[in-house]
VOPAGU-2260 file (C-alpha; in pm, 1 decimal, decimal comma):
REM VOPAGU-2260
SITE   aa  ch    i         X         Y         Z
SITE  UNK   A    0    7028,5    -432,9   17858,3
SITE  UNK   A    1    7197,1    -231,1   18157,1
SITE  UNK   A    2    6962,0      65,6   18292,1
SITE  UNK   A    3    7069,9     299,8   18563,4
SITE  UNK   A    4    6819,9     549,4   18668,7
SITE  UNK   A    5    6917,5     826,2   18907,1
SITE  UNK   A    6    6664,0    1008,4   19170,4
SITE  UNK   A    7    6685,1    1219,2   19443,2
SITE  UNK   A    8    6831,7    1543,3   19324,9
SITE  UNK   A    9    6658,0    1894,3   19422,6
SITE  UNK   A   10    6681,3    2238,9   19529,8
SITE  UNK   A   11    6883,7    2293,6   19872,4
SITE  UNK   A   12    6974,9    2551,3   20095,8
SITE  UNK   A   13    7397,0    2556,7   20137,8
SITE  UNK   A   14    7414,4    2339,9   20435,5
SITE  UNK   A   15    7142,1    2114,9   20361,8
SITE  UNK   A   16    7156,7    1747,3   20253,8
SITE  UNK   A   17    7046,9    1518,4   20011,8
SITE  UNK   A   18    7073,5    1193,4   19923,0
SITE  UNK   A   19    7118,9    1066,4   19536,3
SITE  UNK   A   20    7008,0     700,1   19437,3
SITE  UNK   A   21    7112,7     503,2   19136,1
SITE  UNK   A   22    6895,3     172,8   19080,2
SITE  UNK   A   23    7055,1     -60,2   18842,0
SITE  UNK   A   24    6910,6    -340,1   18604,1
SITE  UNK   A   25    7112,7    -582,0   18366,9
SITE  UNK   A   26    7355,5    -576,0   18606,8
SITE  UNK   A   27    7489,5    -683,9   18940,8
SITE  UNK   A   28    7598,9    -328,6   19106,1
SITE  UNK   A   29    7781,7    -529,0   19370,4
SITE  UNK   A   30    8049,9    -691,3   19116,1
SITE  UNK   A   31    8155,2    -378,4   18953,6
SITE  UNK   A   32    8292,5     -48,5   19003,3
SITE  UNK   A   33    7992,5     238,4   19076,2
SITE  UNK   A   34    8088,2     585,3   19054,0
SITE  UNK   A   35    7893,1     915,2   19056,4
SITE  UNK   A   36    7964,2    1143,3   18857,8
SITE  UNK   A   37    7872,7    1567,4   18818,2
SITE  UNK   A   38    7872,1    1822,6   18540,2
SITE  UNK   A   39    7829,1    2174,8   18625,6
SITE  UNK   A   40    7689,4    2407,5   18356,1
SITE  UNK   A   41    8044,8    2514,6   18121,0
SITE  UNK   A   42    8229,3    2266,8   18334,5
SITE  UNK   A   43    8381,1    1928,4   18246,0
SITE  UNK   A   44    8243,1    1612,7   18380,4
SITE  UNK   A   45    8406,2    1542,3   18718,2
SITE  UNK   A   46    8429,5    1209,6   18923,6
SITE  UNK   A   47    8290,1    1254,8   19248,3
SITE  UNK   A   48    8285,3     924,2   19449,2
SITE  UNK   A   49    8356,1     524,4   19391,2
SITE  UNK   A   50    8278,9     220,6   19574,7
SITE  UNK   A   51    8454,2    -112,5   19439,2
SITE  UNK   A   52    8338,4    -418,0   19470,4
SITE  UNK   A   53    8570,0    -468,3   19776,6
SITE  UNK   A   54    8290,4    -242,6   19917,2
SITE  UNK   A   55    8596,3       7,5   19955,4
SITE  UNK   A   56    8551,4     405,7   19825,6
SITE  UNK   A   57    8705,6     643,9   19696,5
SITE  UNK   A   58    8651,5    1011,2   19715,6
SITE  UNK   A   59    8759,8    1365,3   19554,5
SITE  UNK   A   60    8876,6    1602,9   19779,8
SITE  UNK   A   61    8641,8    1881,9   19733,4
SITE  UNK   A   62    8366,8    1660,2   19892,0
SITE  UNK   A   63    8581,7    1448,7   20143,5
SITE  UNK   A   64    8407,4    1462,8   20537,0
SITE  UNK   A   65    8117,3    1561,9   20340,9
SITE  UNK   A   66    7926,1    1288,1   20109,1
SITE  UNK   A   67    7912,5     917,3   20119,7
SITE  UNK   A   68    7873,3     674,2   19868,8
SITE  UNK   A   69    7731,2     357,5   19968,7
SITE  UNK   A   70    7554,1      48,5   19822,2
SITE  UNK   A   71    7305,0    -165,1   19896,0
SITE  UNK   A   72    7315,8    -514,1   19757,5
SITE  UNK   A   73    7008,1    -667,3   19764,0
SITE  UNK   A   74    6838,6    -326,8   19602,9
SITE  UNK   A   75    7074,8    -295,3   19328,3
SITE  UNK   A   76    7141,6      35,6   19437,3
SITE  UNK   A   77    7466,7     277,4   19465,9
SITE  UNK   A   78    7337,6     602,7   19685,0
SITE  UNK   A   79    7493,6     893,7   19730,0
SITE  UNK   A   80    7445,0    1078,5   20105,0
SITE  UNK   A   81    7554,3    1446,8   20041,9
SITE  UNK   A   82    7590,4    1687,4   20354,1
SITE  UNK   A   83    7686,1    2043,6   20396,5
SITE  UNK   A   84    7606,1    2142,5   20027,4
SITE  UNK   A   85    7751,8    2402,5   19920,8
SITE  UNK   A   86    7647,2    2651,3   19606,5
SITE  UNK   A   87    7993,6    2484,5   19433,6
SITE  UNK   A   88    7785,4    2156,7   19449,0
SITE  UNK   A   89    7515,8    2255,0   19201,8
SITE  UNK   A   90    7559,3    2030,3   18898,8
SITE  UNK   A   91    7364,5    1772,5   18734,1
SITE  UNK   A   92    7502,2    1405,6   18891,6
SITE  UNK   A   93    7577,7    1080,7   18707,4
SITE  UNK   A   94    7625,1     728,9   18815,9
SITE  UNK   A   95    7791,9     521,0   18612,8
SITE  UNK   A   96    7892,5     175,5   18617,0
SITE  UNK   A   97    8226,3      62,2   18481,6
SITE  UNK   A   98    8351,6     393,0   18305,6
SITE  UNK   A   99    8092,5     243,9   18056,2
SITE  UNK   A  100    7750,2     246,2   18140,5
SITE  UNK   A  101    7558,9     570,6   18234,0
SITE  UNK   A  102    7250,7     727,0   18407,7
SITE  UNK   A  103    7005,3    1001,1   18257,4
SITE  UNK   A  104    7179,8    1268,7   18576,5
SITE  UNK   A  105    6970,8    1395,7   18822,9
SITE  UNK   A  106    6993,8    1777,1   18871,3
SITE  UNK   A  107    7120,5    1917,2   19254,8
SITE  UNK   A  108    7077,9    2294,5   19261,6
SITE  UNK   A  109    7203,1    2439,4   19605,7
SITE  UNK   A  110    7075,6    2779,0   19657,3
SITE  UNK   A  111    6924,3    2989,6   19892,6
């Protein structure tokens, strides 16, 4: 049974940071396709970041220069380093494994 379970999100000031972690069981992060995901309230779902198995990523351009996705193999764990947040980046974020399997979300709210 794959589990994914998100952590990290909060409140921020714009310009802040935080960083997002996605912990994985039933599967071997490492040998799949990780992305992370966001939904802002009235807004489709929206792919944020990938790393392949390559260990290569991939980003969208509205948060290029400005999070990193990363992964640590012998955790299990895809993370998500987010910098100068921005209001814009208030959503609730997903990581999801495959295009099939899917965290709970963990909410970001940047405001001051």
């Amino acid at each position: 049974q794959v589990q994914l379970v998100e952590s990290g999100g909060g409140l921020v000031q714009p310009g802040g940071s935080l960083t997002l972690s996605c912990a994985a069981s039933g599967i071997i992060l490492r040998f799949n396709v990780v992305g992370w995901y966001r939904q802002a309230p009235g807004k489709e779902r929206e792919l944020v970041a990938q790393i392949f198995s390559s260990g290569g990523t991939s980003y969208a351009e509205f948060v290029k220069g400005r999070f990193t996705i990363s992964r640590n193999n012998a955790k299990n764990t895809v993370y998500l380093q987010m910098n100068s947040l921005k209001p814009e980046d208030t959503a609730v974020y997903y990581c999801n494994v495959r295009t099939e399997y899917w965290g709970q979300g963990t909410q970001v709210a940047v405001s001051s």
